[in-house]
C-alpha positions as CSV (number, residue, x, y, z in Angstrom):
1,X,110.4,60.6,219.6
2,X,111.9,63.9,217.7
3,X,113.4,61.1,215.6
4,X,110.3,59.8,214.6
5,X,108.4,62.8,214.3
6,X,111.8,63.6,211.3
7,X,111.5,60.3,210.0
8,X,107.4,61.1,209.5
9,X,108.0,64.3,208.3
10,X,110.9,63.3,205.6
11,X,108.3,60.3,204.1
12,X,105.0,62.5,204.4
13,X,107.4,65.0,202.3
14,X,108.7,62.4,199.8
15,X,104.9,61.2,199.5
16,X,103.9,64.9,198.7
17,X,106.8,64.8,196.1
18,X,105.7,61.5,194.6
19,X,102.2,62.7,194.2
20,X,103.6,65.9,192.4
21,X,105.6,64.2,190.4
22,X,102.5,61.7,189.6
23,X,100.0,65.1,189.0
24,X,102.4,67.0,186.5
25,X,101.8,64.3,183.8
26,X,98.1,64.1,184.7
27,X,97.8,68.0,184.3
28,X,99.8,68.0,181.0
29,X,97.7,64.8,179.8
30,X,94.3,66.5,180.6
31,X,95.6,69.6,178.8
32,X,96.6,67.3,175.7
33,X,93.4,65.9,175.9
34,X,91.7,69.7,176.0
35,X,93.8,70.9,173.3
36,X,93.0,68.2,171.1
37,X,89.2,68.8,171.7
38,X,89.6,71.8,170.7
39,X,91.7,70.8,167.4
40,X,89.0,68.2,167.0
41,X,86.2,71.2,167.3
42,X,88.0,73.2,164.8
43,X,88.1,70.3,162.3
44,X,84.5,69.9,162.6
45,X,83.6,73.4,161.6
46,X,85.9,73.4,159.3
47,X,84.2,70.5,157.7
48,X,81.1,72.1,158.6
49,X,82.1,75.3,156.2
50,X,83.0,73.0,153.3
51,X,80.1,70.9,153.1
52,X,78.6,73.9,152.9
53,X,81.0,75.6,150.3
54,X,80.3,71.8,148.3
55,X,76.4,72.0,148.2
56,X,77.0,75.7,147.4
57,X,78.5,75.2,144.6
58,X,76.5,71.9,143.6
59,X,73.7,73.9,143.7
60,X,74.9,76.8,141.9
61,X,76.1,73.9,138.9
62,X,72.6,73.0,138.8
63,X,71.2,75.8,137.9
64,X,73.8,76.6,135.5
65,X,73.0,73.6,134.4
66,X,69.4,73.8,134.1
67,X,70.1,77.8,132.3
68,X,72.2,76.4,130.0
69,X,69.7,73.8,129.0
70,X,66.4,76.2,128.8
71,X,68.4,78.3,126.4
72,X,69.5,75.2,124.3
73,X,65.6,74.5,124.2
74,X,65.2,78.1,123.3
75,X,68.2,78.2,120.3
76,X,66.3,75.0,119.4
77,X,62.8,76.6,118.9
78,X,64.3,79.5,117.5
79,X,65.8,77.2,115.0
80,X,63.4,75.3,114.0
81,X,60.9,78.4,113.8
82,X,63.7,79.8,110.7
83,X,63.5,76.2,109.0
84,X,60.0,76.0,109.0
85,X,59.7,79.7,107.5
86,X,62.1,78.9,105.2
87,X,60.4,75.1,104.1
88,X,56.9,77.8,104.1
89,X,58.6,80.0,101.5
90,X,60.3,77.1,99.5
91,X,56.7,75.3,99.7
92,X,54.8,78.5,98.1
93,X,57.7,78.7,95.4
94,X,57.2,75.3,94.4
95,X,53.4,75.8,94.2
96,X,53.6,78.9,91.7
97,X,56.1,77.4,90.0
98,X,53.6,74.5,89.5
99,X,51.0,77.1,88.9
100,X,52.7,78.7,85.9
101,X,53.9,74.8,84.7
102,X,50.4,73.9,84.9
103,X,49.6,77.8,82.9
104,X,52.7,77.0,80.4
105,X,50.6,72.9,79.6
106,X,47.0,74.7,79.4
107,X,48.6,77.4,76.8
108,X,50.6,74.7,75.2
109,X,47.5,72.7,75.0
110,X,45.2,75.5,73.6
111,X,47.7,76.0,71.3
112,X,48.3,72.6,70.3
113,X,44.9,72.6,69.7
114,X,44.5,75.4,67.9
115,X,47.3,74.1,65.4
116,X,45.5,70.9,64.2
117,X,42.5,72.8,63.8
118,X,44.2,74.7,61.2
């Protein structure tokens, strides 16, 4: 009976060892799997952070963009403000120039006239 009690005893013990055996790579498999969840949590906010460093800067290009193209309108106007000044003042130029032309034919003419009268 002691013998069978022993016998018992040694295969209850190398059952216990086999099933220890069996758990250490179940523990270290769920702790790969944790530790890569938390790798895989990591990733995500560090994605998270980018996209949000990427619209940052997207939106920041926009209206750099946009500023850049209001004061393009403005240079424009300005522009185009000095041409038309300028066209003004070569436009009243050409008018008293033909003002004294058209001074210079009436004096020409009164003189002409004044010559065959003679």
């Amino acid at each position: 009976m002691n013998s069978k009690i022993a016998l018992a005893a040694a295969l209850a013990a190398l059952s216990l060892a086999g099933c220890a055996k069996k758990e250490a790579p179940v523990e270290a498999a769920v702790d790969a799997a944790a530790q890569a969840t938390d790798a895989a949590a990591a990733a995500a906010d560090a994605a998270a952070v980018a996209g949000d460093a990427a619209a940052d800067a997207a939106a920041a290009a926009g209206t750099a963009a946009v500023d850049a193209a209001g004061a393009a309108v403005d240079a424009t106007a300005a522009a185009a403000g000095d041409a038309a000044a300028v066209a003004g003042d070569a436009a009243a130029a050409a008018g008293d120039a033909a003002a004294a032309a058209g001074e210079a034919a009436q004096d020409a003419g009164q003189a002409a006239q004044e010559a065959t009268k003679q």
